[in-house]
N, C-alpha and C positions, 0 to 999 in steps of 0.2 A: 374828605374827612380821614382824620386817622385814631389808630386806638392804641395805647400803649399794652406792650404784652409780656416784655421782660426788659432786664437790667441786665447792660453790657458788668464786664470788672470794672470797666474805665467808669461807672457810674450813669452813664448815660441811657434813656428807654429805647428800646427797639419797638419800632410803629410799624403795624400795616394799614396799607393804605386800603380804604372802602372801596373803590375801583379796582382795586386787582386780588380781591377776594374770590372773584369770579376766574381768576384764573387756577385757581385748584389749589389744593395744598397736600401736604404730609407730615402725620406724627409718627415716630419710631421710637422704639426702644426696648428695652429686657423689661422683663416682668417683675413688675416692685420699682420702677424708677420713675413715674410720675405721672405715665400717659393719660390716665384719664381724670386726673386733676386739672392738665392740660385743655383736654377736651371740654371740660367743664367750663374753664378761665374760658376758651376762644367761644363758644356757645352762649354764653353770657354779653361778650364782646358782640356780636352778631346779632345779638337781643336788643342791646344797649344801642345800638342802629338804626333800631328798626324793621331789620329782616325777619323773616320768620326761619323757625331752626327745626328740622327732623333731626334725632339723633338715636342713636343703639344704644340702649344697656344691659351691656352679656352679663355684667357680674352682678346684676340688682339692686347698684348704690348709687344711680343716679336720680333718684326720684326726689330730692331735697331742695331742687329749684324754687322751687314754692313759697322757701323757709327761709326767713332771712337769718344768714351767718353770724357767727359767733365766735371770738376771740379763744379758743381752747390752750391749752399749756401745748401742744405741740405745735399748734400756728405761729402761737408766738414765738416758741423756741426758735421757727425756721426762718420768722422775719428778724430776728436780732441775728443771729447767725448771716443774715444774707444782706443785714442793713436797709430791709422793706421798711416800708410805710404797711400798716394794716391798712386792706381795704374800707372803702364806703358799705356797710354789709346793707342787704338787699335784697328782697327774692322777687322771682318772675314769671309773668306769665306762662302757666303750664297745661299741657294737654297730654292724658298716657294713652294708650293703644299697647295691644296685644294679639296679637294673633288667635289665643286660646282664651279670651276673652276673660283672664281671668285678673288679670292688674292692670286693667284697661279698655278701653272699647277695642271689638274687633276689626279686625283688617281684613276686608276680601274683596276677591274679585270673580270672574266665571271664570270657567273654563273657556268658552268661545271668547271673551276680555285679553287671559292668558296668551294664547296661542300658541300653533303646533312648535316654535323653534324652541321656547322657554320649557316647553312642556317636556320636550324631547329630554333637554339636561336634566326637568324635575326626575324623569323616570329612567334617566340615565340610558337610552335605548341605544342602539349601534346603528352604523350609517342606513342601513335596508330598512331598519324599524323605523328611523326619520324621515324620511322619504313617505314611508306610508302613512306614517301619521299626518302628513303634510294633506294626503290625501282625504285620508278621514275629517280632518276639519273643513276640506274643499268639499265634499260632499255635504256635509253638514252647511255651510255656507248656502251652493246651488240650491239645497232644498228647504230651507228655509227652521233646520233643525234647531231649537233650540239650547247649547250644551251647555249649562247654568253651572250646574255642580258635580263631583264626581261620577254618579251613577248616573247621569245623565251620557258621558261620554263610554262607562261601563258597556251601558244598556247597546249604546250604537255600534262597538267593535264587537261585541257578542252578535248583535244582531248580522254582521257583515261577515263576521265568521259561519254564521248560518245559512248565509245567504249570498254567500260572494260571486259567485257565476253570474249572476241577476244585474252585477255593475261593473265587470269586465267589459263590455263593449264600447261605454262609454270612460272609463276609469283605468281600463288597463286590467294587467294582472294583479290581483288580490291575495298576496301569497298567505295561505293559513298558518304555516307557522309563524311568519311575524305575527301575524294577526294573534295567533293564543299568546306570544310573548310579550306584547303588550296589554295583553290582559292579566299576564299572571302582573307583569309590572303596577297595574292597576290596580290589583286586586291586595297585594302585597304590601302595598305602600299606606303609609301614615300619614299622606301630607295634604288631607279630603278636606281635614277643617280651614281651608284658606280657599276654599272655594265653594261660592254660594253668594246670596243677596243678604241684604244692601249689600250692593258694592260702593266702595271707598270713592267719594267724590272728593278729589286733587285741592278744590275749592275750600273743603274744609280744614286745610293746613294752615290755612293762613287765618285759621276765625278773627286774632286781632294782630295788630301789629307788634313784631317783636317779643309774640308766641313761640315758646319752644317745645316742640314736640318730643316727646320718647318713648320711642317702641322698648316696650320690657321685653327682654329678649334673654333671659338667663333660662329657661325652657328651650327656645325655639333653636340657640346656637345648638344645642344636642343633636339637635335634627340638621345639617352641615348643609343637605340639599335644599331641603326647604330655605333655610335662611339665606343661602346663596340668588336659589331662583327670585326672592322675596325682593332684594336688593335688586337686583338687575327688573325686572317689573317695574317696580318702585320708578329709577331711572327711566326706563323709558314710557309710563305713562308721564311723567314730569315733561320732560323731552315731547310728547306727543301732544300733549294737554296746553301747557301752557304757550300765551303768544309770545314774540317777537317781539324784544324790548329794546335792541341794542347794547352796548357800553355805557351800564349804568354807573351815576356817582355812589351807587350804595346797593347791594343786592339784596333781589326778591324773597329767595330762599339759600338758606347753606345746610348742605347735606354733613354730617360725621357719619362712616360707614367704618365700625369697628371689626376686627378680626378680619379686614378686608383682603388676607388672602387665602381666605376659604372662596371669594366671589371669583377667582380665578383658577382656583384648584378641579384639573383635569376639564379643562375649558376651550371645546372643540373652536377651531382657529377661524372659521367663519363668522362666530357666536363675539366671539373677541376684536376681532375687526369690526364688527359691527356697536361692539361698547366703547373701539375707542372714537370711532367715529360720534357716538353721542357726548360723549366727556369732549372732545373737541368744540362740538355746534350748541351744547346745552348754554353755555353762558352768555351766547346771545341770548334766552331766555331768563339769564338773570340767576341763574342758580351756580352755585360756589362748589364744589364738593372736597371734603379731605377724607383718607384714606387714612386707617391708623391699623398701624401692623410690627411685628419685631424688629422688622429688617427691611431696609427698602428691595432687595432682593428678592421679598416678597410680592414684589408687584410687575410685570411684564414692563419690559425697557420701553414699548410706544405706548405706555400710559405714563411710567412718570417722567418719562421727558415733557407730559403736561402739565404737570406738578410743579408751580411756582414759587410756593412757599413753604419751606421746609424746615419742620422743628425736631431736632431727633437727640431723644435722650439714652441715656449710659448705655454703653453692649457690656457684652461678659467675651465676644469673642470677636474676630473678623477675618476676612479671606480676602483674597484679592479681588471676587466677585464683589464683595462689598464696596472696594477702591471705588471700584466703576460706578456701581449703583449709586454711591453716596455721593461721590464727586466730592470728597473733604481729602485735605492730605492728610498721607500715613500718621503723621506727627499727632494730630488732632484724635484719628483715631486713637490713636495710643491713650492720650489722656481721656477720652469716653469712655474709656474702660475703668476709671475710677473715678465718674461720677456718680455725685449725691443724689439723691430725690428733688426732682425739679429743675437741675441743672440739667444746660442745653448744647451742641450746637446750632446754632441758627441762621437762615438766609431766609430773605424774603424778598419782594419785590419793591423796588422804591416804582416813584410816581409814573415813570416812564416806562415800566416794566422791566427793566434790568434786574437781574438776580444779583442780591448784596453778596457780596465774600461770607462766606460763613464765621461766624463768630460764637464766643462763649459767654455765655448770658445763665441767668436767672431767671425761672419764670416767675411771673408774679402771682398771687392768687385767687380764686374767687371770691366776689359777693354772698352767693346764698351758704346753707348749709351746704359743710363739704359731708360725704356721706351718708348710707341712709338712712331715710328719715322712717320711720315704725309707724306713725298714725295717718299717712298721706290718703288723702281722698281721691282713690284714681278715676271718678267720676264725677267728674266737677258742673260738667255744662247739661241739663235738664235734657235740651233741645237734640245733641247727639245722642246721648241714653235712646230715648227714643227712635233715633232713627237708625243706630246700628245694632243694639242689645241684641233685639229678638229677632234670629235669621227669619227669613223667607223661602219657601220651596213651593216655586208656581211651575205651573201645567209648563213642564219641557219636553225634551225627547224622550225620557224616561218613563213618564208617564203615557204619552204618546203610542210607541212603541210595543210598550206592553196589553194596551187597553185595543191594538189591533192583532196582534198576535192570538188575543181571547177571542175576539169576533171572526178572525180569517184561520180556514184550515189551510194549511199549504200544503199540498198534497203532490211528490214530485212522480210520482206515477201516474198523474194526469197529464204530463208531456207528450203533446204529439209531436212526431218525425216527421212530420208534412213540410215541403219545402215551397218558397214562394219563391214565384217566376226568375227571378233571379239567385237562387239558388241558398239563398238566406234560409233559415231553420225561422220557424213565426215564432213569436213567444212563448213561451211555455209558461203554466198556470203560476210557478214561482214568480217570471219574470213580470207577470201581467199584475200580481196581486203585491210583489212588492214596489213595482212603478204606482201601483194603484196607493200604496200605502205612504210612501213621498209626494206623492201630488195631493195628497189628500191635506196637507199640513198646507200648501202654499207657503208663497214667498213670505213667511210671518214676521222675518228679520224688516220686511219693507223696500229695503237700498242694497245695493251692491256693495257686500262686503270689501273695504280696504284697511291694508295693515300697516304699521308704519318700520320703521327702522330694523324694529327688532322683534317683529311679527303680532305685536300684542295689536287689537282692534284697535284703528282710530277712531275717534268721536267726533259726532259733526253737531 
């Protein structure tokens, strides 16, 4: 199948093909030249499929999906100017999510969900503080801790700071200064409310067909880290969750990941090699993703050399670093520097996966209302109300932890010196009453913890 998405000079529509959706794509441009009108058209296109769509709204004027479009004096100006056809207007299936649950249903996950690599970037630690953290949640794992929400994992590095000799024999050294520096990191940080129950079930993305989702995100972009970590999560619960579809005639889901080069900004080279490896293997799973940012430059060279389909509107400037990343000649650039609003270069993939010559085109427009809409219901469906509104905070480590600390004195002047036959020190009353206080929880996770790609929990 294909979908029209703009108008050559020559008059003719530029199509992408539903098969090579899945191989990625890119919108570019300067600020004020069309990008997320763009985003809008290809999200609707995606809709009009069948796919289901997540997509970011930093600036808070995507919420008009809903609403079907309207002929305004500047629409029209731009279609007689460009010699368009007015769209079919139309609105569509929509679901909001927010992070801060405030223009949308919440989005979370645990901290044990999360995982130590992602966590690492949340709280920005340094190579020594990674390492340990890696540890901390291996502990937590072995003993069956449960780390749900922030003070949950609070409570456990406080506690390992108090207590760190106690799991040196089996864990290594326990160095305390990491150890307080990711606590002040914890303690410091803003980014608690994205962690907690209900957590986010993947399933409910797709409630119908050719549902388009979108994260209100004009809040959360303020916070750089969080939205970063949020994305990459996102990606590989997708990547972890979903099955094996192969080379679909039509994709499952299509990501928009705006301001996508904050997802890369000061992004340890491990952490990145490991996201290109998911953008590579996700679209056997059927998912699409495009990346919308000012500059392709903004994006590391082994991720958009997987970027097939590429729309990039007007610059104000260019380097020679842009040559390469854009891969358009000089010439072309020259004239992108005095485009209009909606005006492109463009490539995309024809049916065999070849990238077209770049060319200059028109985009065409959306279906629903373009910009936001003032009365929208960002709670539409009964059924999720319910099951994400009101968090949950069940018996974890936090509670746990504390409710033994009340009942046990630890008394480190009760250490004997007495040594066993082999020359070993016995336990001492620390080490006796905090093994006693880990065994006491059991294995309550059940299974042997495994992480997938990019450290976040797999689900079985």
């Amino acid at each position: 199948m294909k979908v029209e998405i703009a108008k050559k000079h020559s008059g003719e529509f530029i199509e992408l093909h539903s098969r090579m959706i899945t191989r990625h794509g890119l919108i570019t441009g300067a600020t004020g030249t069309g990008k997320t009108v763009t985003l809008k058209l290809l999200a609707e296109k995606m809709a009009s499929l069948g796919a289901s769509v997540f997509l970011i709204d930093v600036k808070g004027d995507l919420n008009s999906f809903g609403e079907v479009g309207k002929l305004t004096s500047g629409l029209e100006h731009f279609l007689q100017k460009h010699d368009l056809e007015a769209p079919i207007f139309q609105k569509f299936s929509t679901l909001y999510w927010d992070i801060y649950n405030e223009l949308g249903l919440p989005i979370r996950t645990t901290v044990m969900d999360f995982g130590p690599m992602l966590m690492a970037k949340l709280l920005k630690l340094n190579a020594n503080q990674t390492n340990l953290l890696h540890t901390i949640y291996q502990i937590a794992d072995d003993e069956g801790l449960l780390l749900l929400d922030f003070k949950d994992l609070t409570q456990l590095v406080k506690h390992l700071y108090d207590h760190n000799k106690a799991f040196e024999a089996e864990y290594g050294t326990l160095n305390k200064q990491s150890l307080g520096a990711i606590q002040r990191a914890l303690i410091a940080s803003d980014i608690d409310v994205f962690f907690g129950e209900s957590v986010l079930e993947i399933k409910d993305l797709f409630l119908k067909d050719g549902i388009i989702n979108i994260l209100e995100a004009s809040k959360l972009i303020l916070n750089d880290k969080l939205y970063s970590a949020f994305l990459l999560w996102l990606l590989s619960e997708l990547y972890e969750q979903l099955p094996e579809v192969g080379d679909l005639e039509m994709p499952k889901l299509v990501l928009f990941f705006d301001e996508a080069h904050l997802i890369f900004k000061g992004i340890p080279e491990v952490l990145l090699s490991k996201i290109e490896q998911v953008i590579k293997l996700i679209r056997s799973k059927g998912v699409g993703i495009f990346f919308i940012s000012q500059s392709p430059s903004d994006i590391p060279d082994s991720i958009m050399a997987q970027l097939g389909n590429r729309i990039q509107h007007g610059i104000r400037s260019y380097t020679m670093k842009d040559i390469k990343h854009q891969m358009i000649p000089k010439e072309m650039l020259e004239k992108m520097k005095k485009y209009g609003v909606g005006e492109v270069s463009i490539s995309v993939l024809d049916e065999d996966g070849v990238p077209t010559p770049f060319e200059e085109a028109v985009m065409l427009t959306p279906s629903s209302l373009i910009g936001k809409f003032e009365n929208c219901n960002y709670y539409p469906e009964e059924q999720l109300n319910q099951k994400y509104r009101t968090p949950i905070d069940r018996n974890s480590a936090y509670e746990m932890l504390l409710k033994r600390q009340k009942n046990q004195v630890v008394s480190e002047q009760s250490t004997t010196k007495k040594r066993t036959r082999r020359g070993r020190k016995p336990d001492s009353m620390l080490t006796k009453l905090t093994k006693s206080l880990f065994s006491s929880f059991g294995r309550s996770l059940g299974t042997s913890l495994a992480r997938g790609i990019m450290g976040t929990l797999k689900k079985y």
